[in-house]
C-alpha positions in Angstrom: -8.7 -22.4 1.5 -7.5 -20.0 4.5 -4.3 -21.7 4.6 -4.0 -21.5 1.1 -4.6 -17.4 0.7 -2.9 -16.5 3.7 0.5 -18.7 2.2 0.8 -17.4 -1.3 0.1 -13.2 0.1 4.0 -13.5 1.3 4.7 -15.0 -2.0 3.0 -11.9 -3.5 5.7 -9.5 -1.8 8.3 -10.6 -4.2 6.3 -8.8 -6.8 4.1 -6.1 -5.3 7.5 -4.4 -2.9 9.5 -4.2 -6.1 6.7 -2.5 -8.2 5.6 -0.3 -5.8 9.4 0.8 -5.2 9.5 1.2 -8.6 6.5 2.8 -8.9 7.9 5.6 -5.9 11.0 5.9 -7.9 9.1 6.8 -11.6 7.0 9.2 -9.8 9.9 10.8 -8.3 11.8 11.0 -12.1 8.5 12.6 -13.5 8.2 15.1 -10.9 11.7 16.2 -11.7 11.9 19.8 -10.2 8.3 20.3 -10.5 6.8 21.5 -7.5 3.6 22.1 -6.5 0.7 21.6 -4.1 -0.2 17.9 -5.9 3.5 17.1 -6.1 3.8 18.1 -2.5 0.9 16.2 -1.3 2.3 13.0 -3.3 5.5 12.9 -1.7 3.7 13.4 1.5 1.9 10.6 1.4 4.9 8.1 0.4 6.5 7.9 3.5 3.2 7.0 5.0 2.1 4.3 2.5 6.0 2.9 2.9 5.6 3.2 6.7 2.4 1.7 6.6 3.2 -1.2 4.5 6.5 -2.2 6.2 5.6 -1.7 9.9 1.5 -3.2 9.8 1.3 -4.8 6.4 3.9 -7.5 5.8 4.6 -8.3 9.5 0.5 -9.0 10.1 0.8 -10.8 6.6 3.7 -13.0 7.9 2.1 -13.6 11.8 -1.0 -14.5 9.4 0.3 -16.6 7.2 2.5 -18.3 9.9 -1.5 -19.1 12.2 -3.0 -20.3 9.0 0.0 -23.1 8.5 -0.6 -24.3 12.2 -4.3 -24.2 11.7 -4.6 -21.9 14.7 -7.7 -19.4 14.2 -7.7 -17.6 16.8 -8.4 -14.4 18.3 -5.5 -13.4 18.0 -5.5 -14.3 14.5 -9.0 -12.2 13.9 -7.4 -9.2 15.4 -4.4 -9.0 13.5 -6.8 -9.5 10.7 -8.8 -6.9 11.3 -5.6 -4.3 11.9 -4.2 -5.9 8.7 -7.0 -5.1 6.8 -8.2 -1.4 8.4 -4.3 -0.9 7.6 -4.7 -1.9 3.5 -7.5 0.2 3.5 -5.5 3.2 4.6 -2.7 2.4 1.7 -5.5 1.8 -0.7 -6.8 5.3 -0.3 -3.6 7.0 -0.4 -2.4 5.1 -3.3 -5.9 6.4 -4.7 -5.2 9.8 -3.7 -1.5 9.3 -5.4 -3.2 7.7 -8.3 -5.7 10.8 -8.9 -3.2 13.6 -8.1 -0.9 12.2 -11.0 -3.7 11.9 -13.4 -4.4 15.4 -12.7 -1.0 16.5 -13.0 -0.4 14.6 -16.6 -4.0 16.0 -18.0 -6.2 12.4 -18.3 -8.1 13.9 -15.4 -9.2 17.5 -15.0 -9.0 18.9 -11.5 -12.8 20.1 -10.2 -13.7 23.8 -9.8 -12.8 24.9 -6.4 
């Protein structure tokens, strides 16, 4: 079941790179010449979450899924694990933090009382 997982996540990139790219690229058109201290912390973030995904995510995903086809579970395979998925958590709470900032900014989600 490993094997299986760890093969179809690289499939998965033909999707998810495009949509997040297209996701960067709509947020970008709606900020227009807005700017701000959400906008600015959004496009602060993108270059990390980019970073994040291109340097850690899809290489470990790759090494990952390449172990898992030659049945080889090894340490080495548990560490890059591990950094792969301390690394998604990372992305997963700045996407969140993008997620909330443009709620706030387009009024579904009222900003707290400082």
């Amino acid at each position: 079941m490993i094997v299986t997982v760890k093969t179809a996540i690289p499939w998965g990139f033909l999707l998810l790179v495009p949509t997040l790219a297209l996701t960067a690229g709509t947020g970008f058109k709606r900020a227009g010449n807005r700017r701000g201290s959400l906008v600015s912390a959004k496009i602060r973030r993108m270059p990390w979450i980019a970073a994040n995904g291109l340097v850690i995510l899809v290489p470990s995903a790759l090494f990952l899924a390449w172990k898992a086809q030659a049945g080889a579970f090894d340490a080495t395979f548990y560490a890059i694990q591990a950094l792969e998925l301390i690394a998604g958590a990372g992305n997963l709470i700045l996407l969140g933090l993008n997620m909330r900032d443009g709620l706030t900014m387009s009024g579904r989600l009222r900003s707290r009382p400082a």
